[in-house]
C-alpha positions as CSV (number, residue, x, y, z in Angstrom):
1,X,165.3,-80.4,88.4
2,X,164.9,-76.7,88.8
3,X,168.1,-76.0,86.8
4,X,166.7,-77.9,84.3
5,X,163.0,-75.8,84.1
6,X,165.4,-72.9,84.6
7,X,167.3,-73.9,81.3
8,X,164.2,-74.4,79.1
9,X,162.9,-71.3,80.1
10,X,165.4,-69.4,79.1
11,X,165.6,-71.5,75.8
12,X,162.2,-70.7,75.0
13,X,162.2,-67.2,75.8
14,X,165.3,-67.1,73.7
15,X,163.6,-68.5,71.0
16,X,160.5,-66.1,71.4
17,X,162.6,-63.2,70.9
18,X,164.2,-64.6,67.7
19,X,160.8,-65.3,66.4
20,X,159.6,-61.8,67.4
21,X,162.6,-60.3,65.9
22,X,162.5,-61.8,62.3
23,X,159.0,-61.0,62.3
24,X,159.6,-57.4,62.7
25,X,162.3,-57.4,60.1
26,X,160.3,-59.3,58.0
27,X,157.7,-56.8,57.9
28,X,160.0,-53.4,57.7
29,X,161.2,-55.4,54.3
30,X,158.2,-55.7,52.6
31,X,156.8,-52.3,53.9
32,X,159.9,-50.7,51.8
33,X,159.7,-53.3,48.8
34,X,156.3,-52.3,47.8
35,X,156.4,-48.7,48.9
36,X,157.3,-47.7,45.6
37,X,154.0,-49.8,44.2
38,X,152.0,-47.6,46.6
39,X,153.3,-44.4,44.7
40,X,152.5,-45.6,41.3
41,X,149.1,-46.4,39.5
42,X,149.4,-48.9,36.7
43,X,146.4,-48.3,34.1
44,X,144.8,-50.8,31.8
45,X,147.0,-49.8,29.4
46,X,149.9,-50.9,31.2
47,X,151.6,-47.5,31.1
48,X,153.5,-45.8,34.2
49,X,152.4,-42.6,34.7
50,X,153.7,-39.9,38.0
51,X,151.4,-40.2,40.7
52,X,151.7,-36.8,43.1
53,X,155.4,-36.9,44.1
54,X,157.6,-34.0,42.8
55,X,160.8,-36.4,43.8
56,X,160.1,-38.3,40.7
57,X,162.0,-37.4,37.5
58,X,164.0,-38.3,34.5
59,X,167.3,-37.8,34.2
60,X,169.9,-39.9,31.9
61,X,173.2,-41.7,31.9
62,X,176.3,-40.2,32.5
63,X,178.8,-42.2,31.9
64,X,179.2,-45.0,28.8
65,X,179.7,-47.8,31.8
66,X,177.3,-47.5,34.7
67,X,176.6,-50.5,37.1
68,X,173.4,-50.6,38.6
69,X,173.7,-52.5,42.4
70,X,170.9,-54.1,44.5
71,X,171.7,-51.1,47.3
72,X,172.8,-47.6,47.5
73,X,176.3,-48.9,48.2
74,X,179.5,-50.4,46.3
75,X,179.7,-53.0,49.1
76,X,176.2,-53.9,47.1
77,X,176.0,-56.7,44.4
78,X,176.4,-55.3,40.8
79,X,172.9,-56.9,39.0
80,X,173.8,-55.6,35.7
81,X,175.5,-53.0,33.6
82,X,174.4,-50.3,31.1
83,X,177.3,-50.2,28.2
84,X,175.9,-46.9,26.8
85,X,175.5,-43.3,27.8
86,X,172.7,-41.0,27.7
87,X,169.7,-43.8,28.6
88,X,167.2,-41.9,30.0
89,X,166.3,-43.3,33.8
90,X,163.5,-42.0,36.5
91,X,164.9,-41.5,39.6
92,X,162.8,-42.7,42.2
93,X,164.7,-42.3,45.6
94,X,167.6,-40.2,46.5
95,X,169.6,-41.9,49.5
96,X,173.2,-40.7,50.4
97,X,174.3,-40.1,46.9
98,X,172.6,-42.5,45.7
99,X,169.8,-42.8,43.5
100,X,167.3,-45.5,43.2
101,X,166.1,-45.5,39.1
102,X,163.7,-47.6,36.9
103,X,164.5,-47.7,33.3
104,X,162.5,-47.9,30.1
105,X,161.9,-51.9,30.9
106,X,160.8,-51.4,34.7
107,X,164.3,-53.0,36.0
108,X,165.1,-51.1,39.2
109,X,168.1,-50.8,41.2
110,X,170.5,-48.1,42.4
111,X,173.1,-45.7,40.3
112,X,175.8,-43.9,42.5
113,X,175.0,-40.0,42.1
114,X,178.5,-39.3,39.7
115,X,177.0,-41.6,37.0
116,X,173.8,-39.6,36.7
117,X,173.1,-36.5,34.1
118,X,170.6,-33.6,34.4
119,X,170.4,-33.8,30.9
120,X,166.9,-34.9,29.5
121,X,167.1,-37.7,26.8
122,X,164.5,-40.4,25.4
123,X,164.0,-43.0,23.6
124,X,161.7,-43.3,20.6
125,X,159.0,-46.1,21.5
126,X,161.0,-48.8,22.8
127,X,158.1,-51.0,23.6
128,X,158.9,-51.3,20.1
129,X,162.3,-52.5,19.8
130,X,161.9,-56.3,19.3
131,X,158.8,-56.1,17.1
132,X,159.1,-58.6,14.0
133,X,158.1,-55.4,11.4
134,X,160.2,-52.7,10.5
135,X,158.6,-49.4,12.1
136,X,159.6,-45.6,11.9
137,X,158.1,-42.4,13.3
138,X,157.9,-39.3,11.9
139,X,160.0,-36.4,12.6
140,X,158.7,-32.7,11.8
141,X,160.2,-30.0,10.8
142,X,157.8,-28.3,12.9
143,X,155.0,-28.5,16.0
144,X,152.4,-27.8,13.8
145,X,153.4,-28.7,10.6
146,X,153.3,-32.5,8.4
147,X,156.0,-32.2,6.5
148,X,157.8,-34.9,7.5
149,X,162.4,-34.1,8.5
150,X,163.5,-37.9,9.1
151,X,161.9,-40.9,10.7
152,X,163.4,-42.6,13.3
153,X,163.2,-46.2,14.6
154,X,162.4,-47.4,17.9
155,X,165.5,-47.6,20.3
156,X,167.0,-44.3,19.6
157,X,168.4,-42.0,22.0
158,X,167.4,-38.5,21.2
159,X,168.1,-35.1,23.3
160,X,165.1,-33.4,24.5
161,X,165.1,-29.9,23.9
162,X,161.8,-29.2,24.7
163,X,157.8,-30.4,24.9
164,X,154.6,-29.0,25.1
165,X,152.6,-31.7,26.5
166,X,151.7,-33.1,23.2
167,X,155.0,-32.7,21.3
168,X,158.5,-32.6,22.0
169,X,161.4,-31.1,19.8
170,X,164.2,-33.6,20.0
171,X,167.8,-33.5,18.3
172,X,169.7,-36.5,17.3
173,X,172.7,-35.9,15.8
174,X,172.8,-33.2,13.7
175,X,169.0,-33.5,13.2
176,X,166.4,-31.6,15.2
177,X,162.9,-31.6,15.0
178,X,159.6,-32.3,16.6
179,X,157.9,-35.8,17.3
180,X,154.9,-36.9,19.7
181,X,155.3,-36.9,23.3
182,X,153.6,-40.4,23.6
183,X,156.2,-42.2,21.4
184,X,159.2,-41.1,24.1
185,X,159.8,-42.8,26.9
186,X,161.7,-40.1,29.4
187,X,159.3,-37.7,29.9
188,X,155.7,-37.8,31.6
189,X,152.5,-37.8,29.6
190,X,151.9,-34.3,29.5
191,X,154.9,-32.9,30.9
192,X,156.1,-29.7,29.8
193,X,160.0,-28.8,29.5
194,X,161.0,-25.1,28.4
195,X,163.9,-24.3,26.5
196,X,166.4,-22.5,29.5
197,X,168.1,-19.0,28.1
């Protein structure tokens, strides 16, 4: 009999602790999962915007094939694949030489560190992409000037050379020239790049 109490003690007590551990992992998970919602304010407008952490930033694509995985690891599932180079992506964690990155649609996942440019690119109002009109935005010659270089359609990858806070000069292809910072997802509203000598 006491064998027996002695048995279904030790059961439960071994049950406890599986409880208490799943519990704890459980909670360390979704602390992490939403840590990054804690660091970033969603307006009404439903625009993402830096929110006081300097270890945000855009950088772009290196390579013309770059798998994104669920984890900063290859042994990691692959959850999909970019087929182009030079897609501007905010890095939002830095693990191991690894990065964790959000693109223009708010997917997230991770980028091995090799993959990944310095280079600042953007893309011109992508929000826009799949609209049922045809839409093109201006490209001046100038900062402070109307006289119109190109237009350009939502979904293109331009280079940024630099911005103001208001404007940025961009070059793609052979074309340069200056466009609004609000229509360019790959910098921060009111971010200012300088042109590096």
């Amino acid at each position: 009999m006491m064998v027996i109490k002695n048995y279904i003690l030790n059961k439960v007590i071994i049950i406890f602790i599986i409880i208490l551990s799943v519990i704890f992992f459980a909670a360390k998970t979704f602390q992490n999962a939403f840590k990054e919602y804690e660091e970033v304010i969603v307006n009404s407008s439903s625009e993402i915007t830096k929110v006081n952490n300097s270890d945000y930033n855009f950088k772009s694509l290196r390579s013309t094939k770059t798998n994104v995985r669920l984890g900063p690891s290859l042994e990691h599932s692959i959850i999909w694949t970019y087929n182009k180079r030079s897609i501007p992506i905010e890095i939002l964690e830095d693990v191991s030489g690894w990065s964790k990155i959000r693109d223009f649609d708010a997917n997230i996942g991770w980028v091995k560190n090799t993959l990944i440019s310095s280079n600042r690119t953007g893309i011109i109002a992508p929000w826009e992409v799949n609209k049922e009109i045809d839409i093109y935005h201006d490209l001046y010659t100038a900062k402070d000037t109307q006289k119109v270089k190109t237009k350009l359609e939502p979904g293109v990858i331009v280079k940024i050379i630099q911005c103001d806070g208001i404007n940025c000069n961009v070059s793609v292809g052979d074309r340069t020239g200056w466009i609004s910072q609000d229509l360019i997802y790959g910098v921060y509203r009111n971010e200012e790049i300088y042109l590096t000598k």
